[in-house]
Steps between C-alpha positions, in 0.01 A plus 500: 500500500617626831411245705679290250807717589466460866515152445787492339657755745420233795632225318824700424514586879391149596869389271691755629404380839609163452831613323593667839714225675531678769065533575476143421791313659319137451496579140882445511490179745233381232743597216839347700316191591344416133808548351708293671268179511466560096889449451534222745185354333630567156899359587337162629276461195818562334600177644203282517349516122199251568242457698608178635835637670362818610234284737801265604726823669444363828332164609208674719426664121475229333272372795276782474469535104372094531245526748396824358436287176299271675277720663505700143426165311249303754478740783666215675589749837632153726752432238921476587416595886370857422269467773816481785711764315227747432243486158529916491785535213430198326135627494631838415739335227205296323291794468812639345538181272146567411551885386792454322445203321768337707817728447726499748684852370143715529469315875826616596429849320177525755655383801821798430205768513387333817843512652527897341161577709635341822778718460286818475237406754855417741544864477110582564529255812815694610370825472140374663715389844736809512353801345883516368487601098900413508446148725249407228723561172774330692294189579337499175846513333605218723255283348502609143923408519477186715685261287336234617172648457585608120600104443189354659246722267674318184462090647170338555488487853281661800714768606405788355131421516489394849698864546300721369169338685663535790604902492119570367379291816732727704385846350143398548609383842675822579162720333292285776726560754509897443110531402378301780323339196423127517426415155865521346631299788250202390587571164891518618428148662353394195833538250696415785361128504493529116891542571470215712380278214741628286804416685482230797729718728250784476303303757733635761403855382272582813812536659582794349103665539657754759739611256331836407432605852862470576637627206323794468613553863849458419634653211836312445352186555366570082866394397532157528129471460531626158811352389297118630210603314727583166661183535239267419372327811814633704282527823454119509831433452667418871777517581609723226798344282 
């Protein structure tokens, strides 16, 4: 009986803990960041009521959602030129297709948590290069507002995935970097080709391999990092508009 009351003492503490905005800052980038790409998500279903138009937003979707079909269908992976733009999201897509039972809406439903977790790990990838607390809710609120981020997690396209692969390569980059440790820079290099695959201007990413060392040299050079990383692939975009 009273270790059944200690447990339920630590779980109370464990909720009060979590309740405490200000101990667990992510908790309200998570929160910020959900919420937003749910509306957005929500007002475009609003106007897009079948399957059919949601997968014909943008002409790269409907692209995507065909030769993920054919890889689904007859794991055809040479089909509409995926092999020159990159088989990673139509691969990612079919194995979608394939959970789903082909629904477009749960897709989209995944790919907004994705974008929600790039958001949070932003902050983690912040905090990992400055030691700042306040630099990493700012940059972690910079990503979970980024309009354009918010709009990409609700259309079938590589964006967001291609995102969030990229800040986990960087933290494990940054943990290698820091820990002298050689195994999360191979496994860095790893999601960082994975990116590659997923989006055919991610094979200019080894460009940007000295990132951490400079970054977590020079504080205020996190700004404009973070805001690129929010928007999408923002740090392949040059010159900026």
């Amino acid at each position: 009986m009273a270790a059944h009351a200690s447990r339920l003492d630590s779980w109370r503490g464990s909720l009060r803990a979590i309740g405490d905005v200000k101990s667990h800052p992510y908790l309200i980038i998570l929160v910020v960041a959900l919420s937003l790409r749910l509306i957005f998500l929500a007002l475009m279903l609003g106007h897009h009521d079948s399957a059919d138009s949601i997968v014909q937003i943008a002409p790269d979707s409907t692209f995507y959602w065909a030769a993920a079909n054919d890889i689904a269908g007859s794991c055809d992976w040479n089909s509409r030129g995926v092999q020159i733009f990159g088989p990673g999201y139509p691969g990612i897509l079919a194995l979608g297709i394939l959970l789903t039972g082909g629904l477009p809406v749960l897709i989209l439903l995944i790919q907004v948590l994705l974008s929600t977790l790039a958001a949070v790990l932003m902050a983690e990838l912040a905090y990992q290069l400055t030691h700042d607390r306040t630099m990493a809710i700012v940059a972690g609120l910079l990503a979970a507002t980024s309009i354009t981020s918010i709009s990409l997690a609700s259309i079938l396209l590589s964006d967001s995935v291609f995102t969030l692969m990229l800040i986990i390569a960087f933290l494990f980059l940054v943990t290698g970097v820091r820990r002298d440790r050689l195994l999360p820079a191979l496994i860095s290099g790893v999601l960082l080709g994975c990116a590659a695959l997923t989006r055919s201007a991610g094979v200019y990413l080894f460009l940007l391999i000295p990132a951490p060392w400079c970054l977590h040299r020079r504080r205020t050079a996190l700004w404009p990092g973070a805001w690129s990383y929010s928007d999408g692939s923002g740090l392949l975009r040059w010159p900026p508009p």
